[in-house]
N, C-alpha and C positions, 0 to 999 in steps of 0.2 A: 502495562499494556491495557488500552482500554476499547473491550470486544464489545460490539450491539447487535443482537437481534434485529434483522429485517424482516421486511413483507413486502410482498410484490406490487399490493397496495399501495403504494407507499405516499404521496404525496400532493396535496394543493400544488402547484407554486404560489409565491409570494408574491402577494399582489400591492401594485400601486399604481396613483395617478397617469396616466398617460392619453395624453391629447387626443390618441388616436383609440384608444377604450374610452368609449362615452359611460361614464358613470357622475354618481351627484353626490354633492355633501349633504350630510348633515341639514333640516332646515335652520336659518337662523335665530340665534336668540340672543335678546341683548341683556336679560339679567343672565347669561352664563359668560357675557364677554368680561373677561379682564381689559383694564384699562392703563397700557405702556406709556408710559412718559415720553411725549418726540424727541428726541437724543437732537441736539442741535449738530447745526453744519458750521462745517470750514467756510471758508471766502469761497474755496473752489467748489466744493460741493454746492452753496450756493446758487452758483452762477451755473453750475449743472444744473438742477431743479430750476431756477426763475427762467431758463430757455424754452422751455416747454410749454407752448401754446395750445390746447386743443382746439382751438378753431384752426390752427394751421394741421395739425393730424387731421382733421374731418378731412382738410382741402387732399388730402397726402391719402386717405381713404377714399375718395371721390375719384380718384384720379387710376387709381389701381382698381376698379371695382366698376368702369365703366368702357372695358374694351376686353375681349376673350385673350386670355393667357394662359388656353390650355398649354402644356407642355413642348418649345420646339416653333413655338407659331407664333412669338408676339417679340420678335429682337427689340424691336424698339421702346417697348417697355424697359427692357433687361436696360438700352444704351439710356433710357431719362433717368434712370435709378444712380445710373455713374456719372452722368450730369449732376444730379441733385447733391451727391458726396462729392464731388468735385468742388463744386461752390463752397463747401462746408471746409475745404484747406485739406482733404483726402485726394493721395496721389491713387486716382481711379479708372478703373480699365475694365475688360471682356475678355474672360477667359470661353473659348470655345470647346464642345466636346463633339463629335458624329456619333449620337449612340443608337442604340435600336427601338422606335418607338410604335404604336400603333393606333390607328384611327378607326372608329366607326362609319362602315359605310352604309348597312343596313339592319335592321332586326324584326322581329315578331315575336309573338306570344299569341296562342288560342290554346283557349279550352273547352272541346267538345263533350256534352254529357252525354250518356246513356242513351237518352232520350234521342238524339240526333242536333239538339240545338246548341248551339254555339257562342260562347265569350270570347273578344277579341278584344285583347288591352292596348291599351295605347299609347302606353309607353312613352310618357309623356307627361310632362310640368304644366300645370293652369297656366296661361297667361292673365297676370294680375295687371287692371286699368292701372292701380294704386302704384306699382313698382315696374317701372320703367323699365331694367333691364330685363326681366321675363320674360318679353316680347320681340326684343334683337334679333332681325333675319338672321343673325350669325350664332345664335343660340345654341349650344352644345346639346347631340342629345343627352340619354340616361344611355350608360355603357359601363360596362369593366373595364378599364385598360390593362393591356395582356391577354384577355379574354381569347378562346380559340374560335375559331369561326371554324362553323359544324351545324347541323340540323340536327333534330331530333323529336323524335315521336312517342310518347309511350306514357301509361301510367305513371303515376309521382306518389311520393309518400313526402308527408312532412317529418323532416331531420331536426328538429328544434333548433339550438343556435349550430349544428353542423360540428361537433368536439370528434373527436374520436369515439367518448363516453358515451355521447350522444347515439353513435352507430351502431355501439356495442350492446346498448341498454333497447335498441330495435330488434337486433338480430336475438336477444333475450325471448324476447318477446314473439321474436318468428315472426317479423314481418320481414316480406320480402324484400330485398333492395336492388338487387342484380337486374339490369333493364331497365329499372326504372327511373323515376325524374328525381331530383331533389330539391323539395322546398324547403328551408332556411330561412331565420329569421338573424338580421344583424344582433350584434352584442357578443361580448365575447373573444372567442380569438379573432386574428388577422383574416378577412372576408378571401383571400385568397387560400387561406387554409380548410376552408368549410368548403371551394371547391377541389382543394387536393383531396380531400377525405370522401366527397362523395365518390371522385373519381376511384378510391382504392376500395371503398367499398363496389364497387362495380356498375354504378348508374351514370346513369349518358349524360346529363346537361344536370345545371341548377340554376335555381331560381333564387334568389334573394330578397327579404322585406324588412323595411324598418317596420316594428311594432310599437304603438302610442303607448302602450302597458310599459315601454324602457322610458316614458319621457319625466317621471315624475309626476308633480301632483298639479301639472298647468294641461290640461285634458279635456277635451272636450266631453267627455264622461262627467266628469266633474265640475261642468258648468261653462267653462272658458269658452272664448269664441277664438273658432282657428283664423288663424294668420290668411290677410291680411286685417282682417277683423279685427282678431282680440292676439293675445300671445301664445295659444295650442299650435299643435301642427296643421296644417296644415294636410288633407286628406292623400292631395296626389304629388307630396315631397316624394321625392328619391334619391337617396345614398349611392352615389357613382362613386368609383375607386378602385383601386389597382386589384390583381387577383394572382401576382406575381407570389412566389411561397417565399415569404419574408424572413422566413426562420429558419432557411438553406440560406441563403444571401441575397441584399438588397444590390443598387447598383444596377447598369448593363448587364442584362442577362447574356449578352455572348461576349462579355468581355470580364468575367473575373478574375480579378488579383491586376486589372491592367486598365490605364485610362484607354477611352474611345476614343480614337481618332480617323480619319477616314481611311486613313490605309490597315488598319489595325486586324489580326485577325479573328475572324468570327467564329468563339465556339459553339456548339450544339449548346441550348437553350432549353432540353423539353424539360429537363429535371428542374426547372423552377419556373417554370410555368405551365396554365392547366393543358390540357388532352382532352378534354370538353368543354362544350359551349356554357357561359354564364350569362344571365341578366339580370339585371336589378329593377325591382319594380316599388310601387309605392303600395301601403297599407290598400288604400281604396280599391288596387285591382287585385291585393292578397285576398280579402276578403271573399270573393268569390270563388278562386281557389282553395282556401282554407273552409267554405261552408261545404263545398260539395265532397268533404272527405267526415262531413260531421257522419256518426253510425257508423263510419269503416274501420278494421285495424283495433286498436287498443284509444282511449278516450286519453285526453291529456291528464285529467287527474290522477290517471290509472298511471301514467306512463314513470312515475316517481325519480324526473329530473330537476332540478334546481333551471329555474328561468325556463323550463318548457311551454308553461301557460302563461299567453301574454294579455293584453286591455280589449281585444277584441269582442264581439259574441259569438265567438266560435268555441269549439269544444275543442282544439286544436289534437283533434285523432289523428293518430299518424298513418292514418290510409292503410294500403293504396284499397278508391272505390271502384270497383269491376266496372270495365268499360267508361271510365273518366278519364281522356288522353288528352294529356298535353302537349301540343307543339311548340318546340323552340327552335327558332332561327335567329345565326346572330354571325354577322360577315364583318370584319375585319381587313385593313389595309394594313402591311406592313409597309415602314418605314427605316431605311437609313436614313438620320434626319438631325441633322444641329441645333444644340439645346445654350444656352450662354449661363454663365456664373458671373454675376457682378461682384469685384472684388476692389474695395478700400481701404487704403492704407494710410497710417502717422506710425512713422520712423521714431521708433525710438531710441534711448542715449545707451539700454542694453542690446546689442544687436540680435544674441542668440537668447532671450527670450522673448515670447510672441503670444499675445493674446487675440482669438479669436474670437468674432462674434455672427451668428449669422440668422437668419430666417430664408426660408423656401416664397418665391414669389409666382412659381405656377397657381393656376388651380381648374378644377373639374370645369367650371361655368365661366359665364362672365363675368360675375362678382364676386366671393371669393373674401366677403368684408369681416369675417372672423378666421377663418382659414384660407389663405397665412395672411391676408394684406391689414389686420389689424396689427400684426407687427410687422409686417412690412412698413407701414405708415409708423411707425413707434420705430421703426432705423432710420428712415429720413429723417425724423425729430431730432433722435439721438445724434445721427451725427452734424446735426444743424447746433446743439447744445456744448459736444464737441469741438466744433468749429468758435465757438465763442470763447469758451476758456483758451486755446492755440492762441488765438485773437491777445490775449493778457499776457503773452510771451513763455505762458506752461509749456512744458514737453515730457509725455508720458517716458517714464522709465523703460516700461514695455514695449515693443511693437503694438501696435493695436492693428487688428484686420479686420474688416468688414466683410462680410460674404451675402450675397442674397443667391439662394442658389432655384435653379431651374430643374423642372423633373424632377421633383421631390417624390409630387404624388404619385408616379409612375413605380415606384421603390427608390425613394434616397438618389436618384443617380445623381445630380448636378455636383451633389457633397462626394459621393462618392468617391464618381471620377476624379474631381480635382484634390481628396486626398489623396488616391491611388498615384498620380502622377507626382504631387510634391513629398509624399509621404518619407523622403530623408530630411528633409527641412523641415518638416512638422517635428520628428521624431528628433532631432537634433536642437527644438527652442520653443515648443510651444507649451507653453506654463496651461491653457483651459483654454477650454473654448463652450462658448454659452450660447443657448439655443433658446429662442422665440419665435413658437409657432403660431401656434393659435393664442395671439396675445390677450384676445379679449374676447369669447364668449359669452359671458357670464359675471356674477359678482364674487365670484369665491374662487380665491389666489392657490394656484398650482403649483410646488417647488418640487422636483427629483435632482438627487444630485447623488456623484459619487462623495463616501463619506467625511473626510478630509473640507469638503466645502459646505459643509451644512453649518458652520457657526457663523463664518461672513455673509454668507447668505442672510441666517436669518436676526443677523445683527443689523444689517444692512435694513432689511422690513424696518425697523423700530426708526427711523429716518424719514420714514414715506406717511403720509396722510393718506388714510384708504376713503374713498367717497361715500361708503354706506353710510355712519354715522358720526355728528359731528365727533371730534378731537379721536376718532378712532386710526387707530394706525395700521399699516400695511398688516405687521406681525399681530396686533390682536385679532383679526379678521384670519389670518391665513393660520395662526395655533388655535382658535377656536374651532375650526370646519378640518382640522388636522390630527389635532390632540398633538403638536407641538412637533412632528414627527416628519422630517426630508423623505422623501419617496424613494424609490429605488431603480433606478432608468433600466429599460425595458427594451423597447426599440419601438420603432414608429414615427419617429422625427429624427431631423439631419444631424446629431449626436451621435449616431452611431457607429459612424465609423471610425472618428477620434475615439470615441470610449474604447472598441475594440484595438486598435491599435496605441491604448496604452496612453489616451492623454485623460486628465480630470475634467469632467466634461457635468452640465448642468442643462437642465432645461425647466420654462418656467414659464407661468402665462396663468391665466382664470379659466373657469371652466361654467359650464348652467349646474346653479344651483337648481334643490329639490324644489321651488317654487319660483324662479325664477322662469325667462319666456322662454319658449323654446327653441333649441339650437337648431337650424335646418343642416346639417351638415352635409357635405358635398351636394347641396340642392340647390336649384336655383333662388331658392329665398333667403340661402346668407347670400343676402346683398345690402349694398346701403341704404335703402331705404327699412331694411329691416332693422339694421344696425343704430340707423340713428331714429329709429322709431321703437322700438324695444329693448336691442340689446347695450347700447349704451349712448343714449341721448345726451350729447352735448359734449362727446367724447371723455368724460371725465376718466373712466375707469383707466382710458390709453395712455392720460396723460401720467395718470400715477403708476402705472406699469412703466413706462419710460423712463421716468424720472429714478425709478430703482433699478432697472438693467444700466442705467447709467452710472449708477451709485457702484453699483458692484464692479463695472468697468474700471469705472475710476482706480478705485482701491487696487483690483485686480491688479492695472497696471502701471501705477504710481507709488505704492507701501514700498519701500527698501526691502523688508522682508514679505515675500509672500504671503498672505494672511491665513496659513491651511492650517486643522486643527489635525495633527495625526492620531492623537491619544482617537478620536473620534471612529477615526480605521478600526482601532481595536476593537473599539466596542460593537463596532459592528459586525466583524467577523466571526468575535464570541456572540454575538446572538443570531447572525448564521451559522454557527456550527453547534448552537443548541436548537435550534430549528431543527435541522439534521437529525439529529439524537430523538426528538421526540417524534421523527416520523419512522426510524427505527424499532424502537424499544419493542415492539411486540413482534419480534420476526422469530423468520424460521430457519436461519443461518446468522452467520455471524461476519463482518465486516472490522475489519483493526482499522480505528482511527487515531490512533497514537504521533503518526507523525504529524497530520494534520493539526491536530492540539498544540504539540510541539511548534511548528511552523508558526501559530498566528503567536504563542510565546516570547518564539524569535523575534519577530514582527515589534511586538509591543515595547520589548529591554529597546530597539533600534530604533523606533519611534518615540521613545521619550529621551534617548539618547540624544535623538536631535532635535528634539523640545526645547531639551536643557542649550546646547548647543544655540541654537537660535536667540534664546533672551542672553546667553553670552557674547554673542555676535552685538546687539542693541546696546548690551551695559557696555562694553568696551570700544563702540563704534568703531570696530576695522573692519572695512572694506572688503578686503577678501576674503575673511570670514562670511560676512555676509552673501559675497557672490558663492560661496562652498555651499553654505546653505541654502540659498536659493536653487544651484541645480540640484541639490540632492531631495528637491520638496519637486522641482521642476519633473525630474524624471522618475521618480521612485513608483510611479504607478504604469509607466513600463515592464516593470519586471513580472507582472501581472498575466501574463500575454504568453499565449506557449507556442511554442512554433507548432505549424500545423493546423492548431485552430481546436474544436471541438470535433466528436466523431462524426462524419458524414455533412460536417457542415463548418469547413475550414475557415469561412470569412470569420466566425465569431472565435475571437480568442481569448478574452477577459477570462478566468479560470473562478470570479468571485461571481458578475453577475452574469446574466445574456439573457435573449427572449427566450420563453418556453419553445421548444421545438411545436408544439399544438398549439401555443397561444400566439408566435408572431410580436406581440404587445408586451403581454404583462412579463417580467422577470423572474427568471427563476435562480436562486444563490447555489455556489458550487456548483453549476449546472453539469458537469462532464461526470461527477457522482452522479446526483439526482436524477440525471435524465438514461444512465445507467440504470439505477434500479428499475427504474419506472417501465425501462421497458424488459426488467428481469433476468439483464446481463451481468453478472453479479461477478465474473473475470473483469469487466470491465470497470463494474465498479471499483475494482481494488488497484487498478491500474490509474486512477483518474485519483482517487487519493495521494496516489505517489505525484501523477501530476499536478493537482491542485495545490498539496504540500509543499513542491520545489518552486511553484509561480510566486508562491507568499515566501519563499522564503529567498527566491533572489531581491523581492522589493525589499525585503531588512536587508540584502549587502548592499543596495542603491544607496537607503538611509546609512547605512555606516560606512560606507567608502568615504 
């Protein structure tokens, strides 16, 4: 039996890349690059690779990037995207959904001082002469979507990035928070979780701001001239985005566990959306807020949070200054409102397995040209590249699907919904499904995948020309800024709810490196002129991102044998369950992990069981061997999945990864242990070992059935 000491303390989660956590690698260096040999192509890989034009993606980014597609409001985008796969030899259609959405109809912000005199923001994007869509009468404002429409009046304190820790590291400190406002700076967890938390701490509304101090070293501090000028931010960008609690569940909030359709019923929604008003503002109208709290409260150096002090000149105090009131106002339309999923399909010669592919084609603004329409333009390619090899008389073994889904950024819902409703035919043939969201921000290559798929993954790199420097490859660019290491999926793009429901799921794309230009994220200036004036001129980065989600397509759904590496499972579980152990070890009770050891054990004899199995399937070339083994690779991460779900938050059932409950994003391993201790349930912890144990140990009867 093997007993660990716990603490209540207990735990980071384990963090990685994810699209929707703005973070940066590494700066680049080319005496640390190693240098991969390009692995040559087949005919057919080939003729995948030589279809990919980037002048035809810019056209494909132009085109998505110049007409508003918030969420629900642009069909006829949704209907040219299955036009454009239709041409490509994809049998292509419009799935509808009626789900619940919401619109900005009014807001404000003032802050009155002391004195009696008054700042009123304006909540509001420059219009740039230089970038065309800025300036669109149909221009979206700055908004939360979900956001509650409410007024409010009062004192504000700054919450740093809004954590739990954050609240508790206040109330430490004896500042008051009850009544009052909460200022919040992005970074960090899911931005609807900083206003669940202010709300359970007890303040009325919150306020949110990107701070230039998270942008890296492209800064106007540091020299750079902001955008549209030079590559810094930009002073009055603002981060729009959902405020939906992502880490109870994504989706239609009055419709879980069930697709939206218009007759459909509606449940109560408050538990995963806020109960106060939010708004999002930009650094430039933070700044005035954040000065007049300088001398109040505790000073930020004092306040000894990780990421509390950002690039500003403020002292970022966390208030509150007597008689400094802030008003917020922010009105809200709801909506019963039809959102479309564009979906493509090539039939394959195995009927019941199915490979998925998709990207989200909403977005906050009208442009939208890194988040998602850089890979949105990178599916119309793909499946243009597609359509050429069909053309030579190929026929994938797989199904292949195409998805571009709607209402992503609202929480997941386009994916959702349409898994919720197919979700026996998912579950009964869908071998992966691979996500491209923000395909191209940046120069530095993003890979999370569940474990099993990280070697064709990044086999697959060594194939790809990456455009930094010459003869440099996909894989030595994305193991240099990595340290060689697949991420670990979290939640925040449309993967989530295949990983949750038990399929191998991947997601991939670039991200702003630490000296690279700056990413406007949900701002009006990722658009294309930013796009092809900073963040990738001449489209190179898209094309080679293309050319390797199509590479892994390929293979995905062409190899006779699936190409998963299982031994790889193992080792990742053994160093999730020594993760574990080391946040253990100095505790003040004790915890039996013995089954769980045992289970990933089980796991591994039954994973190389049909390792072995598989190259016997190859050397002996029989057939139904091989189909044995392909379901048993097919479905074995099913078993994964507990009914029920996680405590108090039934959509996520993966018993290996899932988003932090605080973080929304980043990943937490074992999460039904871990998020046990953390919150000092420690019945529960030993209850979630027995279920974490049994999830991993029906996937070794999948593999050995």
């Amino acid at each position: 039996m093997h007993l660990y000491m716990l603490s209540f303390l207990l735990l980071a989660t384990i963090a990685s890349s994810c699209v929707r956590d703005h973070h940066f690698h590494r700066p680049r260096s080319i005496a640390k690059r190693q240098s991969t040999p390009l692995v040559p192509l087949t005919s057919d890989e080939a003729i995948l690779t030589n279809s990919f034009d980037n002048n035809t993606i810019d056209q494909w980014n132009y085109y998505y990037t110049h007409g508003a597609h918030l969420a629900g409001t642009n069909k006829t985008m949704a209907q040219w995207t299955v036009d454009r796969w239709s041409e490509n030899g994809f049998q292509a259609r419009l799935d509808e959904y009626v789900t619940y959405l919401n619109y900005p109809v009014s807001h404000s912000l003032s802050l009155t001082y002391p004195n009696g005199s008054v700042f009123k923001a304006s909540l509001e994007e420059a219009v740039l002469p230089e970038d065309e869509t800025t300036s669109y009468p149909n221009r979206i404002p700055t908004f939360n979507g979900y956001s509650f429409t409410g007024n409010a009046t009062a004192e504000y304190v700054y919450v740093g990035r809004g954590q739990v820790v954050d609240f508790q590291a206040l109330l430490a400190l004896k500042v008051p928070l009850e009544g009052k406002i909460a200022l919040a700076k992005y970074g960090g967890p899911f931005r609807g979780l900083k206003v669940k938390n202010a709300a359970l701490y007890g303040m009325v509304a919150c306020v949110l701001f990107t701070d230039p101090g998270d942008d890296g070293n492209i800064t106007e501090a540091n020299g750079y001239a902001a955008y549209p000028d030079g590559p810094a931010r930009n002073p009055t960008s603002v981060q729009r985005g959902s405020v939906q609690f992502l880490s109870t569940y994504p989706g239609d909030p009055t419709t879980p566990g069930y697709p939206s359709k218009e007759d459909s019923l509606r449940a109560d929604k408050s538990h995963v959306v806020p109960s106060i008003p939010s708004l999002p503002i930009s650094y430039a109208e933070a700044i005035p807020l954040l000065r007049a709290l300088d001398g109040f409260g505790t000073p930020g150096s004092q306040v000894n949070r990780t990421h509390w002090v950002g690039g500003l000149n403020v002292t970022y105090s966390t208030g509150p200054a007597p008689g400094a009131m802030l008003s917020v106002s922010n009105v809200m339309r709801d909506a019963i409102t039809p959102i479309w999923d564009a979906v493509g399909i090539i039939n394959g010669t195995s009927q019941d397995e199915v490979l998925v592919i998709g990207n989200h084609r909403d977005a906050w603004i009208v442009g939208g040209a890194a988040d998602p329409n850089s890979g949105s333009a990178i599916m119309i390619e793909l499946s243009k590249a597609f359509g050429k090899l069909l053309a030579t008389g190929w026929k994938p073994r797989r199904t292949i699907v195409l998805c571009s889904w709607d209402a992503e950024e609202y929480g997941l819902v386009g994916s959702t919904e349409w898994v919720e409703e197919y979700i026996n035919w998912l579950s009964n043939s869908t071998v992966a499904y691979l996500n491209i969201d923000v395909g191209v921000s940046g120069k530095s290559p993003s890979l999370s995948a569940t474990p099993e798929l990280g070697t064709i993954a990044t086999n697959i790199m060594k194939k790809i020309l990456w455009p930094t420097m010459p003869n440099e490859t996909l894989y030595d660019a994305w193991s240099a800024e990595n340290d060689g290491e697949v991420g670990i999926l979290g939640s925040g793009s449309d993967y989530t709810s295949f990983l949750h429901n038990g399929i191998s799921s991947l997601d991939v794309g670039t991200d702003q490196g630490v000296d690279d230009p700056v990413y406007h994220y949900h701002s009006d200036y990722d658009s294309y002129h930013w796009m092809s004036t900073y963040g990738d001129p001449g489209y190179h980065y898209h094309a080679a991102m293309g050319r390797y989600l199509s590479l892994l397509a390929y293979h995905l759904s062409t190899d006779e044998i699936i190409p998963y590496d299982l031994p790889a499972y193992t080792t990742a579980l053994r160093t999730y369950y020594a993760d574990l152990l080391t946040t253990i070890n100095s505790a003040s009770t004790t915890l039996d992990t013995s089954s769980l050891l045992a289970a990933i054990s089980t796991f591994e004899t039954s994973a190389n069981a049909t390792m072995a199995l598989m190259q016997q399937a190859i050397a002996t070339d029989d057939a139904a061997l091989k189909t044995a083994v392909n379901h048993k690779l097919r479905d074995f991460q099913r078993g994964f999945t507990s009914a029920g779900g996680l405590p108090e938050r039934e959509f996520y059932k993966h018993v290996v990864n899932a988003p932090g409950i605080d973080t929304g994003y980043a990943p937490t391993t074992f999460p039904g242990i871990t998020e046990a201790l953390e919150a000092g349930n420690f019945t529960r912890a030993v209850e979630w070992v027995g279920r974490t144990s049994a999830g991993i140990r029906r996937a070794a009867e999948i593999l050995g059935t």
